[in-house]
DOVEXDO-212373 format. One record per atom (N, C-alpha, C): residue number from 1; residue in three letters; atom name; y, z, x. Coordinates in nm, 4 decimals, always signed. Atoms other than C-alpha are relative to their C-alpha. Layout:
 seq type atom       c2       c3       c1
 NUM  ALA   CA        Y        Z        X
...
***
This chain:
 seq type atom       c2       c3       c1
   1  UNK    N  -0.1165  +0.0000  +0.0846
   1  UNK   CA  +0.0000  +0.0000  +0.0000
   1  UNK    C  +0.1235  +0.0000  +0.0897
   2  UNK    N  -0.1079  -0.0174  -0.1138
   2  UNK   CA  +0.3366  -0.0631  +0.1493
   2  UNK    C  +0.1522  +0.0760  -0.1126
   3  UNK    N  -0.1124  -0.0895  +0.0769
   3  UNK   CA  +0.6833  +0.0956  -0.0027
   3  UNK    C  +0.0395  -0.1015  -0.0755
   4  UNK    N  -0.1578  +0.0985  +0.0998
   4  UNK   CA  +0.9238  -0.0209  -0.2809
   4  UNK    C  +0.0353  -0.1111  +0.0992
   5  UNK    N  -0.0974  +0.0759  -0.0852
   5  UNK   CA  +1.1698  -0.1402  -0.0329
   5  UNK    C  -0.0781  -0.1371  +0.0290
   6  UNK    N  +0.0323  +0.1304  -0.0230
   6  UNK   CA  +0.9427  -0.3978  +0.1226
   6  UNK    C  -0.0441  -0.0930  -0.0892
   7  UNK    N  +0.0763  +0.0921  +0.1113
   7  UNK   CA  +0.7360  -0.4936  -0.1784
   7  UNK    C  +0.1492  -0.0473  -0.0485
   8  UNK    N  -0.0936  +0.0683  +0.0336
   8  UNK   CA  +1.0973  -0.5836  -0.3174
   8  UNK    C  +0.0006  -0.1616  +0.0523
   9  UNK    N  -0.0205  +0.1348  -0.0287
   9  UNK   CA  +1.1115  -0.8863  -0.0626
   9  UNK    C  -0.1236  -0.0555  -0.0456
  10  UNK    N  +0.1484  +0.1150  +0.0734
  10  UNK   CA  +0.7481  -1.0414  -0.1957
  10  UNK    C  +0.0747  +0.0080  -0.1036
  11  UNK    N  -0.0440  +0.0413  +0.1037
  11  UNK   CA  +0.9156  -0.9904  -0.5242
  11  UNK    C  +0.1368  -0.1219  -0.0030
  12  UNK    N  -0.1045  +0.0655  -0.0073
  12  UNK   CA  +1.2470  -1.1632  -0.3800
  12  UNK    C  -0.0473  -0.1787  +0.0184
  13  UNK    N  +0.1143  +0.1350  -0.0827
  13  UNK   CA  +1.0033  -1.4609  -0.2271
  13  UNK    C  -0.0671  -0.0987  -0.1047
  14  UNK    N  +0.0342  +0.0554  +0.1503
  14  UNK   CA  +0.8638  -1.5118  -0.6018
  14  UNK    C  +0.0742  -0.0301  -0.0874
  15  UNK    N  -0.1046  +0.0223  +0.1058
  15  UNK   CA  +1.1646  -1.4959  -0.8009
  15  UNK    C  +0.0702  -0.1247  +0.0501
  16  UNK    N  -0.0839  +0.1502  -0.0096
  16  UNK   CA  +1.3214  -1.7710  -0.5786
  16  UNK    C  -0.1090  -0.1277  +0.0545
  17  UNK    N  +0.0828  +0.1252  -0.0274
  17  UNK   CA  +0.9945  -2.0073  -0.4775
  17  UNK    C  -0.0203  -0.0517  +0.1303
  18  UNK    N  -0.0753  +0.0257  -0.1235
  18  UNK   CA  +1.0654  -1.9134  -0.1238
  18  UNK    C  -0.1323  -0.1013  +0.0750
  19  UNK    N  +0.0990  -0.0063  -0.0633
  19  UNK   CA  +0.8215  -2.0977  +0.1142
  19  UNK    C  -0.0157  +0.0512  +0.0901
  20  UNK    N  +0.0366  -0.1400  -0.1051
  20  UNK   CA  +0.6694  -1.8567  +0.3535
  20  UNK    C  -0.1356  -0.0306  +0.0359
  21  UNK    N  +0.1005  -0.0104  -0.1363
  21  UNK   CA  +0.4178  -1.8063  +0.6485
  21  UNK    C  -0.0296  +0.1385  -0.0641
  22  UNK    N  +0.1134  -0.0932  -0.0046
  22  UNK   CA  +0.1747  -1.5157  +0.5912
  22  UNK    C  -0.0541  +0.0491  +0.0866
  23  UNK    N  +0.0845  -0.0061  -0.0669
  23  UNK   CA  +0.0357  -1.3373  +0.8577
  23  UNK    C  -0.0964  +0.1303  -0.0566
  24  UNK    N  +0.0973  -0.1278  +0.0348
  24  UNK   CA  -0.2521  -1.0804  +0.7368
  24  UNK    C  -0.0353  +0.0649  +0.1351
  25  UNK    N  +0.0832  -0.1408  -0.0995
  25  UNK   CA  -0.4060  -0.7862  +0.9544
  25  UNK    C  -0.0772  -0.0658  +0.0588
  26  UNK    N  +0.1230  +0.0463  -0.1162
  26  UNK   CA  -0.6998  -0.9709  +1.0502
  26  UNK    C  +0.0665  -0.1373  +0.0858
  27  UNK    N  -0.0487  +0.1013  -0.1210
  27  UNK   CA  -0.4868  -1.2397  +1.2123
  27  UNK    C  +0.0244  -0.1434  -0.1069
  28  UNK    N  +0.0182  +0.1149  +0.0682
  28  UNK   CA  -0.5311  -1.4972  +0.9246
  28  UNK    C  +0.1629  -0.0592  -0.0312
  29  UNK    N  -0.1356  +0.0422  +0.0786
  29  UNK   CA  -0.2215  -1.7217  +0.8773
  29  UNK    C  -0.0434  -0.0679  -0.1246
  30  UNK    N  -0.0428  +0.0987  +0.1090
  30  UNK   CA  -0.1337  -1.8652  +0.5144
  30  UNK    C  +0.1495  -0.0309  +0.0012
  31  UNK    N  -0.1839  +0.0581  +0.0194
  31  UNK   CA  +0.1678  -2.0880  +0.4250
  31  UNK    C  +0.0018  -0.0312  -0.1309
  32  UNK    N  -0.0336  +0.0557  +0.1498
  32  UNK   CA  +0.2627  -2.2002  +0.1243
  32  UNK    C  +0.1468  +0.0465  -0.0814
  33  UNK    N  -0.1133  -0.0637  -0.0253
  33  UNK   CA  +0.4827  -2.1292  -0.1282
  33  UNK    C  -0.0058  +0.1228  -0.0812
  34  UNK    N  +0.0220  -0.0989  +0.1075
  34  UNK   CA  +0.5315  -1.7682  -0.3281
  34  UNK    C  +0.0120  -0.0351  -0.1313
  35  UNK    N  +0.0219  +0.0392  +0.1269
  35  UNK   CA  +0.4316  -1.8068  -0.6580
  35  UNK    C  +0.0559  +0.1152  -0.1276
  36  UNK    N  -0.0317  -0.1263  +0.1211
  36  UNK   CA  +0.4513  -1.4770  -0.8380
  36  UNK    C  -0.1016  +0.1450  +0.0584
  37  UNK    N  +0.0746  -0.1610  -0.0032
  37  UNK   CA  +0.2912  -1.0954  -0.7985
  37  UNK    C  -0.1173  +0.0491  -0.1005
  38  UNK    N  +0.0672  -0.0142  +0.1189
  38  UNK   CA  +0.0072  -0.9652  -0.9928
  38  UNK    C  -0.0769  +0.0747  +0.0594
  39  UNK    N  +0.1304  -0.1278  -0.0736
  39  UNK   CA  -0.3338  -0.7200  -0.9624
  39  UNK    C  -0.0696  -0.1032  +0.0062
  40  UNK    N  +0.1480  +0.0410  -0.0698
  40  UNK   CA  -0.6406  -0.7926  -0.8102
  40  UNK    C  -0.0827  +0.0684  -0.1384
  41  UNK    N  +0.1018  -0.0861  +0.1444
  41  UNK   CA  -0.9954  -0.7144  -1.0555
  41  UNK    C  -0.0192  +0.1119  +0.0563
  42  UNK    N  -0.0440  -0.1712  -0.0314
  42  UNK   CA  -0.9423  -0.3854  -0.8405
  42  UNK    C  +0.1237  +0.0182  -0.0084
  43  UNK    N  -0.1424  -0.0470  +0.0314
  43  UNK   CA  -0.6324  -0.3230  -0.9540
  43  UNK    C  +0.0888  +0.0169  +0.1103
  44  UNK    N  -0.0784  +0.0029  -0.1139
  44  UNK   CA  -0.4546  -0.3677  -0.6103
  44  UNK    C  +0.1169  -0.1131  -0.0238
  45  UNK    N  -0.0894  +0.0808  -0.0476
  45  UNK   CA  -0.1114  -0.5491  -0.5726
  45  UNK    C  -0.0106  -0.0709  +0.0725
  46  UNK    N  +0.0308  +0.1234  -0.0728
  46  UNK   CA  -0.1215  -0.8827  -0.4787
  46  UNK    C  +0.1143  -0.1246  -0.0010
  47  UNK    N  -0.0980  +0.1071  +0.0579
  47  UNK   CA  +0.1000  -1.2007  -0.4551
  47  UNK    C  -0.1098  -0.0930  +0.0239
  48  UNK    N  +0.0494  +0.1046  +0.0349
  48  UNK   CA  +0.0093  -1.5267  -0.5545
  48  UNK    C  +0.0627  -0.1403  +0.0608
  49  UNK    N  +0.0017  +0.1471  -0.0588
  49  UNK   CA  +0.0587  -1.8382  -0.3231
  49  UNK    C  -0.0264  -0.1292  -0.0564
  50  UNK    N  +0.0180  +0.1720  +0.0625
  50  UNK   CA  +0.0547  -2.2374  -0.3890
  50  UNK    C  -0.0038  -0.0204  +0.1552
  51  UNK    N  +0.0247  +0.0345  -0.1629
  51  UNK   CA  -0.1322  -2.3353  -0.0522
  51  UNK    C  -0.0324  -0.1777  -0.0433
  52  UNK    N  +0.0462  +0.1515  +0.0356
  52  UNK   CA  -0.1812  -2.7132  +0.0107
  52  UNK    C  -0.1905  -0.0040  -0.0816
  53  UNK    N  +0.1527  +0.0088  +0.0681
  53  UNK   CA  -0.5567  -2.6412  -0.1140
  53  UNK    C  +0.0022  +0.0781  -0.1139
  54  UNK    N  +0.0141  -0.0301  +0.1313
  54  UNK   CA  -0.4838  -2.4746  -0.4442
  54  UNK    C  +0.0845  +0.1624  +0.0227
  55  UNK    N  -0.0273  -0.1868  -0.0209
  55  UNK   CA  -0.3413  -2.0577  -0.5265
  55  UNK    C  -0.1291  +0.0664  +0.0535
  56  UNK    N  +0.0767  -0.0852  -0.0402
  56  UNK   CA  -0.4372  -1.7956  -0.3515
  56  UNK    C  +0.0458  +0.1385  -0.0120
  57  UNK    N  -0.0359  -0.1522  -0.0411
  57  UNK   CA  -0.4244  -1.4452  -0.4019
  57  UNK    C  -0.0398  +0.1329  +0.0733
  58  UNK    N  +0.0625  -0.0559  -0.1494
  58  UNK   CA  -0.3894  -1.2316  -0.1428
  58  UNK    C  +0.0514  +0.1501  -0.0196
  59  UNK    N  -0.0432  -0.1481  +0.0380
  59  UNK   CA  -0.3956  -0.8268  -0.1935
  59  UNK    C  +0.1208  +0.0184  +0.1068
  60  UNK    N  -0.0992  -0.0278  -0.0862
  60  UNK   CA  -0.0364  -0.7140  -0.0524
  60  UNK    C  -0.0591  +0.1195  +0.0863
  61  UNK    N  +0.0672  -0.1230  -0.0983
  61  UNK   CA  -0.2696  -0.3967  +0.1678
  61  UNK    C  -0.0359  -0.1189  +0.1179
  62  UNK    N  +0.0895  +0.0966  -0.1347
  62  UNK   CA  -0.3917  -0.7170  +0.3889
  62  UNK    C  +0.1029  -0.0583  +0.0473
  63  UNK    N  -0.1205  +0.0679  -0.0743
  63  UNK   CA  -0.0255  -0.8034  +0.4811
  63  UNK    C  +0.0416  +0.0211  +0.1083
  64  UNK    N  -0.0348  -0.0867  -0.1531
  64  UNK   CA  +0.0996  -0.7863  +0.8510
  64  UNK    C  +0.1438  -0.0278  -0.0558
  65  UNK    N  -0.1221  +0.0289  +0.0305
  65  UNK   CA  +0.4248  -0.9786  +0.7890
  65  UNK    C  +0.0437  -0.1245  -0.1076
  66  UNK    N  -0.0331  +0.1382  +0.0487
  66  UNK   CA  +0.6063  -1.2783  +0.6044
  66  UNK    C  +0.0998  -0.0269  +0.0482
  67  UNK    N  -0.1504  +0.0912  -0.0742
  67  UNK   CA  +0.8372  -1.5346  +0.7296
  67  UNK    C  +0.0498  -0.0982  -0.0735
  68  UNK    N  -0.0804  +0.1057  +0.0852
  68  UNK   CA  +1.0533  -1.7472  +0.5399
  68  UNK    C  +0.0359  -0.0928  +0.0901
  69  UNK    N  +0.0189  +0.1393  -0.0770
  69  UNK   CA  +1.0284  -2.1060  +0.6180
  69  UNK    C  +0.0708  -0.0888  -0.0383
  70  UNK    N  -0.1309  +0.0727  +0.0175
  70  UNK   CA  +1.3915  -2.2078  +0.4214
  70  UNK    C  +0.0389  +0.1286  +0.0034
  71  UNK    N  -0.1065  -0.0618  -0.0081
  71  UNK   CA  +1.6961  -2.0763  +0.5032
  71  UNK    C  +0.0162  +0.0743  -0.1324
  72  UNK    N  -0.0653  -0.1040  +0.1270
  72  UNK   CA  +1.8290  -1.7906  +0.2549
  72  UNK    C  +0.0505  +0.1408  +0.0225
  73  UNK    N  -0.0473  -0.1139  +0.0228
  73  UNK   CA  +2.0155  -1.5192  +0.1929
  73  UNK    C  -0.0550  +0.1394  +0.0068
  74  UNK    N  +0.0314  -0.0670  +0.0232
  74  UNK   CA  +1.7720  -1.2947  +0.1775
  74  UNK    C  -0.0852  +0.0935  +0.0792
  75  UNK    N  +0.0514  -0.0183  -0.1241
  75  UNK   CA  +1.5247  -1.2833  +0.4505
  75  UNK    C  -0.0166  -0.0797  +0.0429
  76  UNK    N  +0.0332  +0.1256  -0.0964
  76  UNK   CA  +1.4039  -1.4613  +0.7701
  76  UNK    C  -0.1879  +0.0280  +0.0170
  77  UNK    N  +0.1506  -0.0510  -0.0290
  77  UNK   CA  +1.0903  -1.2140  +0.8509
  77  UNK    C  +0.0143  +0.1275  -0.0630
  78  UNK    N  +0.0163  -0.1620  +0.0093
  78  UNK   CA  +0.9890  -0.8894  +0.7367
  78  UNK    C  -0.1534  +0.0193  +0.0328
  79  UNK    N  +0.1474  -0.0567  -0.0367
  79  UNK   CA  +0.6558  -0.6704  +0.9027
  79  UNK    C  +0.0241  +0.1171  -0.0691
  80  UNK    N  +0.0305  -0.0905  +0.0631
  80  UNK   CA  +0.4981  -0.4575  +0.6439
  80  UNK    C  -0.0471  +0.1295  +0.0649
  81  UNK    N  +0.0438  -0.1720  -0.0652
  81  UNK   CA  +0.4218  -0.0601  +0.7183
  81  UNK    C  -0.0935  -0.0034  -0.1013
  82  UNK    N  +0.1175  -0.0613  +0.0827
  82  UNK   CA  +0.1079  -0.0046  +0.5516
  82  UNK    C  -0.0218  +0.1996  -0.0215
  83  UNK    N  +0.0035  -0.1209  +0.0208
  83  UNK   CA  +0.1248  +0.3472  +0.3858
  83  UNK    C  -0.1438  -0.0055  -0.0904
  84  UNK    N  +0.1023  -0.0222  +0.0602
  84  UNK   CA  -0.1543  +0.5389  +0.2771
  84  UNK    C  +0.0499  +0.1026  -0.1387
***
């Protein structure tokens, strides 16, 4: 789980269609673009991607960072703190 504060920018990333780089914990990059937020069938917080091979949703606990891949106002990068 990570805090408000950061989960705000995945919400900021969805509300405007940002496209963004992904890096997860285990090293995995995704790109694409943010789609929207939602649960997992374990009820975990997740966002929802548009990758060139179809959506993907990816629990926000498996996030290292995201990088915004157009210019904006809002962010460039942010690295998640995983709280327990």
């Amino acid at each position: 789980m990570m805090s408000c504060s950061q989960y705000d920018y995945i919400e900021i990333a969805c509300l405007y269609h940002l496209p963004v780089r992904l890096k997860l914990l285990n090293g995995t990059i995704v790109e694409g673009t943010a789609v929207d937020t939602t649960y997992t069938t374990e009820r975990k917080e997740a966002i929802v991607i548009a990758t060139s091979s179809g959506h993907e949703t990816l629990p926000t606990e498996s996030l290292h960072s995201m990088q915004a891949l157009a210019a904006n106002p809002h962010f460039d990068q942010v690295t998640f703190t995983q709280i327990a």
